[in-house]
C-alpha positions in Angstrom: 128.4 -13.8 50.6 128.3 -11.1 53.2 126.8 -11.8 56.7 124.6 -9.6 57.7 125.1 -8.3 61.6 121.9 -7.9 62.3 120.2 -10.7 61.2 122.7 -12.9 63.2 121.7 -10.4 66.3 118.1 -11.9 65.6 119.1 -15.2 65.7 118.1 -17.5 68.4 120.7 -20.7 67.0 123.4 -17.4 66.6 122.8 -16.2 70.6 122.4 -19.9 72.4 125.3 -20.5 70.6 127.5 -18.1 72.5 125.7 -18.4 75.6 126.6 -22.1 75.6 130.3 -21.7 74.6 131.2 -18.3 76.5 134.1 -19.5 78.9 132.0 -18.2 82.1 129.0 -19.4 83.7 125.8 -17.7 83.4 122.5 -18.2 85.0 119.3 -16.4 85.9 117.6 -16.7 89.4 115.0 -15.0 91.1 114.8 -13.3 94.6 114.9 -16.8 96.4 117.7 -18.1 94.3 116.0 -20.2 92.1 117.5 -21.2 88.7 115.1 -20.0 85.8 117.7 -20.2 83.3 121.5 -21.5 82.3 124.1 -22.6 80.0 126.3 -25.4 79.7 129.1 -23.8 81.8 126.8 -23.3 84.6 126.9 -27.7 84.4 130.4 -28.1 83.6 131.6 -25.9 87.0 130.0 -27.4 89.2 130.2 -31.3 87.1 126.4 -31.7 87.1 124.2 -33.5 84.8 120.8 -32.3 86.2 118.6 -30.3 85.1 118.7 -27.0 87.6 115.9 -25.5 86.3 113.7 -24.1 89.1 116.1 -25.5 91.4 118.2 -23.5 93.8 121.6 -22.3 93.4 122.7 -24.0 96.7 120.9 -27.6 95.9 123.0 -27.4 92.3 126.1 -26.0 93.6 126.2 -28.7 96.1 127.2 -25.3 98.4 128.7 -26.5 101.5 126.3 -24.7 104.0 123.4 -26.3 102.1 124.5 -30.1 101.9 125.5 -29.4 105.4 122.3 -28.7 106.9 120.7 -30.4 104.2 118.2 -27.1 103.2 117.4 -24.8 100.4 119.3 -21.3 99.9 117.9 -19.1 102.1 117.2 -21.4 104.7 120.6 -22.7 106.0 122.5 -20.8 109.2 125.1 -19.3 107.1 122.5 -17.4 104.4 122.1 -14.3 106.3 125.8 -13.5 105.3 126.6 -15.3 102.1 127.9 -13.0 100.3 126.8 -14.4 96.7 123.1 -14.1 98.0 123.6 -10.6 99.6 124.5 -9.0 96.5 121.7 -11.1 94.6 119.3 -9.1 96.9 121.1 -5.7 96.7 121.2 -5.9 93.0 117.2 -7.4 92.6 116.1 -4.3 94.8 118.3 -1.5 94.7 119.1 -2.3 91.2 122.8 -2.3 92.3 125.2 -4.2 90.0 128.3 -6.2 91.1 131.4 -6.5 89.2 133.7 -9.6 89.6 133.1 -10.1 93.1 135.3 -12.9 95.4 133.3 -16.3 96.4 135.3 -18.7 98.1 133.6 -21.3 99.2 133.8 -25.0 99.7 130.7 -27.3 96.9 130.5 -30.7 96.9 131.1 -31.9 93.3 130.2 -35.7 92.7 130.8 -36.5 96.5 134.1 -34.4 97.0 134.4 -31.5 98.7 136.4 -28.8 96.8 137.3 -25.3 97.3 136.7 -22.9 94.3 137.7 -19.6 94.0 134.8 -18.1 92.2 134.5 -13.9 90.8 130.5 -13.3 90.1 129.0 -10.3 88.7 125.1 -9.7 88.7 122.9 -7.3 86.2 119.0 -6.9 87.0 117.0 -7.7 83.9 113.6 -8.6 82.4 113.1 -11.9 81.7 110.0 -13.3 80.7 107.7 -10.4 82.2 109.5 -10.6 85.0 112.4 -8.6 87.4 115.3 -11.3 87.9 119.1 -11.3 88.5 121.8 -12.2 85.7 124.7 -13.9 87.1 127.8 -14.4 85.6 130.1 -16.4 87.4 134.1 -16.9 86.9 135.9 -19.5 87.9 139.4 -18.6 89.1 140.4 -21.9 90.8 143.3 -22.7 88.8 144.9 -18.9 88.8 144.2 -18.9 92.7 146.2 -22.3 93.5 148.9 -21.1 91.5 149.2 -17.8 93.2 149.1 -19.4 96.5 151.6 -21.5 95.3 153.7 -18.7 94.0 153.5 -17.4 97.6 154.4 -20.4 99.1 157.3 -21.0 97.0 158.3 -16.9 97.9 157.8 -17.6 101.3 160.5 -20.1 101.3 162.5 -18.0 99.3 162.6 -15.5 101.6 163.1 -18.0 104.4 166.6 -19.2 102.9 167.2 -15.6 102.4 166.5 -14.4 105.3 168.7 -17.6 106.8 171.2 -16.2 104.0 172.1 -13.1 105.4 172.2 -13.9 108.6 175.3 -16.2 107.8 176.8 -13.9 106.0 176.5 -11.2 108.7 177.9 -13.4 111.3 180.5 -13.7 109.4 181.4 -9.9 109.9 183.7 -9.1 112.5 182.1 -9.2 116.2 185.2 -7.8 118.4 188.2 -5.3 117.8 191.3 -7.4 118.0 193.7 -6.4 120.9 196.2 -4.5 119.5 198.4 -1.8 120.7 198.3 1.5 118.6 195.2 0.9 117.2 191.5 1.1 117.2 188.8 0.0 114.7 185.0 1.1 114.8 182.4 -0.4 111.6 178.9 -0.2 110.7 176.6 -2.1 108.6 173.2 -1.4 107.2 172.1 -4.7 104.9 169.9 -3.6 102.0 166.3 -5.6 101.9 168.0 -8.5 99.7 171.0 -10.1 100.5 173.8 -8.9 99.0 178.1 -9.0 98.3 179.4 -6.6 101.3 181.9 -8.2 103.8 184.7 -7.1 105.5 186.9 -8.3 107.9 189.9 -6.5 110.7 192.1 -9.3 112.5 195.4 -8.9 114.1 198.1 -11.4 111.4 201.1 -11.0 113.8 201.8 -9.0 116.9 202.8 -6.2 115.0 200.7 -6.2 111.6 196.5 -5.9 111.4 195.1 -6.6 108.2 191.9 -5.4 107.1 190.0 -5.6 103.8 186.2 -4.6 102.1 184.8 -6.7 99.4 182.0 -6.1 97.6 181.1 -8.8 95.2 178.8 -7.3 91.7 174.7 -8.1 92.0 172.9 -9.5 95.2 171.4 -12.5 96.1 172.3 -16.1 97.4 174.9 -16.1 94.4 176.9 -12.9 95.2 176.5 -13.8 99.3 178.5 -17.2 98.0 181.5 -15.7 96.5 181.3 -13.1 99.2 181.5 -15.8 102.0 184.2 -17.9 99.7 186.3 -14.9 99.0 186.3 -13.9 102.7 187.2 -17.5 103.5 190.2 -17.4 101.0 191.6 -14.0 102.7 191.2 -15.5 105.8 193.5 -18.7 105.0 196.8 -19.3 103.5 196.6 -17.1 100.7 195.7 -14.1 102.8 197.3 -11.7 104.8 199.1 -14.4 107.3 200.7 -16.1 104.0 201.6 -19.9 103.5 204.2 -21.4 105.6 204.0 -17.9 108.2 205.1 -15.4 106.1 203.1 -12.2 105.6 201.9 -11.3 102.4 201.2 -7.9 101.7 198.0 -6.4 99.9 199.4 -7.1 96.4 200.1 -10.5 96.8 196.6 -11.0 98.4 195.0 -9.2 95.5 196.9 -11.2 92.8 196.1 -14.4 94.9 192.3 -13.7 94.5 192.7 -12.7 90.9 193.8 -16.3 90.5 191.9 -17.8 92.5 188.2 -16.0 91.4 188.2 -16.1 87.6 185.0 -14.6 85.7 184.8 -17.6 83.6 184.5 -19.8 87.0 182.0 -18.0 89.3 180.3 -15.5 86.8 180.6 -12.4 88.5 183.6 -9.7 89.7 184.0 -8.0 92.7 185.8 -4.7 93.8 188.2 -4.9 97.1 190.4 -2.9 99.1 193.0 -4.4 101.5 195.5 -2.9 103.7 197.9 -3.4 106.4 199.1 -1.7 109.4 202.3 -1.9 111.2 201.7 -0.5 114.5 205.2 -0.6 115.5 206.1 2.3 113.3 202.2 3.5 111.7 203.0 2.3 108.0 200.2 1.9 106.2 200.5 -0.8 102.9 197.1 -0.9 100.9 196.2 -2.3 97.5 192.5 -1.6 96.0 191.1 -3.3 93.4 187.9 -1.4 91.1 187.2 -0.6 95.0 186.2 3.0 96.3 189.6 4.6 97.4 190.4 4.1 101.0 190.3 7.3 102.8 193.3 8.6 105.6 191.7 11.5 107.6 193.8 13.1 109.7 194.8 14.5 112.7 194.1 17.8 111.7 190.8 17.1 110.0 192.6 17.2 106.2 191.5 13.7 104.1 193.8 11.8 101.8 192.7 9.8 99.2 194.3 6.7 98.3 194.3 6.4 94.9 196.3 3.3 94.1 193.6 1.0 91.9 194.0 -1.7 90.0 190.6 -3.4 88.0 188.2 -5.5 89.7 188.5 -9.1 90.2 187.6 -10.9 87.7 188.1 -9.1 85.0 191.4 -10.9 83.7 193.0 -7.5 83.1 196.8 -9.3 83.1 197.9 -6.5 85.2 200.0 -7.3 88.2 198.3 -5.7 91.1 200.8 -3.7 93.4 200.5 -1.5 96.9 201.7 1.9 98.1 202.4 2.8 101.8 202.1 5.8 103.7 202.8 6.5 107.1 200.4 7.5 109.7 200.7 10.0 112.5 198.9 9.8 115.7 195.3 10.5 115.4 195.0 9.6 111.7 192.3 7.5 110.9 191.6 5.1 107.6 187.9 4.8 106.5 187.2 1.8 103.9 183.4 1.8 102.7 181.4 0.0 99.8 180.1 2.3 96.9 176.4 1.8 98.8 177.6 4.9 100.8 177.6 7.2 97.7 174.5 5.7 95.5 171.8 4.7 97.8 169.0 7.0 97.1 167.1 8.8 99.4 162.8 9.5 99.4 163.6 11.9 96.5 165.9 9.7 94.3 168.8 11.1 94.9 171.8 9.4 95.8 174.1 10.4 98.7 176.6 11.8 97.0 180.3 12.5 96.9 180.0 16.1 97.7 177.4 15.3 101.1 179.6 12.7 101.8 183.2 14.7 101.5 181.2 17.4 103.5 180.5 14.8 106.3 183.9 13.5 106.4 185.0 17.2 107.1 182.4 17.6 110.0 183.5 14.1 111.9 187.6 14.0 110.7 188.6 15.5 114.4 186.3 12.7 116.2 187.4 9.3 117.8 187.1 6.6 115.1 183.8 5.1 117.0 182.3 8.3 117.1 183.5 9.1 113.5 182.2 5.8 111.6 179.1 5.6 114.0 178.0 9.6 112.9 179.0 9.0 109.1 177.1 6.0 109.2 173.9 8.0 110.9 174.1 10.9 108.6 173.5 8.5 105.4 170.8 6.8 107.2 169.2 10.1 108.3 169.4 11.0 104.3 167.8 8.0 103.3 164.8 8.2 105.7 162.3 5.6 105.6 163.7 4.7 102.1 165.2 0.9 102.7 168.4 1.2 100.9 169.1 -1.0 97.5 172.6 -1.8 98.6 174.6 -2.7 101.8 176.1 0.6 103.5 179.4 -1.0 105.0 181.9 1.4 107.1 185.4 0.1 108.3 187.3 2.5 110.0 190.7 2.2 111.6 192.5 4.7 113.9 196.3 4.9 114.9 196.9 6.5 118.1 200.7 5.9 118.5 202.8 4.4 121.5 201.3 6.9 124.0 197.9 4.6 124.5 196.7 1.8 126.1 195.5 -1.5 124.4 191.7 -1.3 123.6 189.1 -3.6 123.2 185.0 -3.2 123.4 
């Protein structure tokens, strides 16, 4: 049998039955707060089992401000700017509804103080002949705690983050190693979550300075880790200084980290590029692996791209890596740089760009390697404007000046 719609509209049993089982609590009050009507929610928020009927919202609430001073609503100090009884007013005379409005405020509940986290909205009606407020209040207690929790528990995140990256920064190279022949310049620009960029420059004998970028796949604590690990490894016996004092050259080092950094170990690759420089005679040795190409700019402003590139680490290609020299003039300079350079966007969502940044290497080839990394390094700021980037931007650059200059250090 059908039901009809508008007979349960008529029903009195049909309406007190949602009023009484609606999740939210509902009452009606008059200008002074009192309670003239309410359902069972109204009891079950605020744990009473007394009748509130002509009583006021404050003596049933067990509002702080009124078990405080011990008086009615309307009456305590703090009335004249609740907010609850404020809007009461503004919606009884100027007819001037609320919608989900914040009340945070402490009740006594059964002898406890408690903080709720409340939402009310307010109607004006007609009840029984006369003008009074509906109020429909929202508890939001439990949704509140848990977002303050969330924030607290982000808050520490981004605490160890924060401790993160400053690790992992001071783990970048502070000074340019004393060496004859040769001068290095760098720049880095952290994106706003910590990432996998490190790079290193250190002298390995009195002839030979090894350098190498890294960029480990994804951010966070977990690519910082391998970053930090892997620069470790390159900085011990498998790296450029070798075990028992005898230098290794890029492809040994690269073959030593494929071993060392399998995928099915640390779940993630990364892309490097390491070289060598003997300044004794200018030969450059490099390896690269699923790394942007080092660059050699030189002297007379022309760039060379290093193409030699093996897959990233990781991937358990079964490829011996292997290295290619070239020999370096006075003046020429070798840029390494992590693919942040290219593809960090700028406010219009376009990335940097090969061609800008090919066009920028041609404006800044003839300049001293400070001056060159520090004005690359500006113009792909300048791009990127306000826009925090979404990777590092890392810059190594090293310049050979020959056996006609002194020793340099900053």
């Amino acid at each position: 049998m059908a039901i009809d719609l508008d007979d349960l509209r008529d029903s009195k049993e049909f309406l007190n039955l949602i009023f009484d089982n609606m999740g939210a609590a509902v009452l009606i009050a008059d200008e002074d707060l009192q309670i003239h009507q309410f359902n069972r929610p109204f009891l079950d928020l605020f744990d009473s089992a007394a009748d509130p009927a002509l009583k006021t919202f404050g003596e049933v609430s067990g509002c702080v401000n009124a078990v405080r001073e011990n008086k009615a609503c309307g009456l305590t100090s703090a009335c004249g700017t609740c907010v609850l009884r404020r809007s009461l007013i503004q919606t009884l005379v100027a007819d001037a509804p609320v919608d989900r409005k914040p009340l945070d405020r402490v009740f006594h509940v059964q002898g406890h103080s408690v903080l709720k986290h409340l939402r009310f909205t307010t109607r004006r009606i007609l009840f029984r002949g006369r003008t009074m407020i509906l109020v429909i209040i929202y508890d939001v207690s439990d949704i509140e705690r848990q977002k303050l929790e969330l924030q607290r528990k982000q808050a520490l995140i981004d605490r160890d983050l924060k401790a993160a990256a400053a690790i992992q920064e001071s783990l970048l190279p502070r000074d340019v190693p004393c060496v004859e022949h040769l001068r290095a310049a760098w720049a880095f620009a952290p994106s706003e979550r910590i990432g996998g960029d490190i790079f290193s420059v250190h002298r390995v004998d009195r002839r030979v300075v090894g350098a190498y970028m890294l960029d480990v796949c994804g951010h966070g604590v977990p690519a910082a880790l391998v970053a930090v690990a892997a620069s470790q490894f390159l900085q011990g016996g498998e790296g450029f200084g070798g075990n028992d004092c005898r230098l290794s050259g890029p492809a040994a080092v690269l073959n030593s980290l494929e071993a060392a950094f399998p995928f099915e170990r640390f779940d993630t690759y990364f892309s490097v590029a390491c070289l060598t420089v003997d300044v004794s005679d200018g030969i450059l040795t490099y390896g690269s692996a699923g790394h942007p190409p080092p660059l050699v700019v030189r002297a007379d402003g022309s760039v060379e791209t290093l193409n030699l590139r093996g897959t990233v680490i990781g991937a358990g290609g079964g490829v011996p890596y292997a290295q290619q020299q070239v020999r370096l003039a006075p003046g020429d300079k070798v840029l390494l740089y992590t693919d942040g350079v290219l593809e960090n966007r700028g406010p219009a969502g376009e990335a940097f760009g090969r061609a800008r940044f090919d066009r920028a290497l041609q404006r800044t080839a003839r300049l001293p390697v400070e001056e060159f990394v520090a004005t690359l390094h500006a113009e792909v700021r300048a791009f990127l404007g306000d826009t925090r980037p979404d990777d590092d931007i890392s810059m190594l650059g090293l310049e050979y000046t020959g056996r006609d200059v002194e020793p340099y250090t900053i």
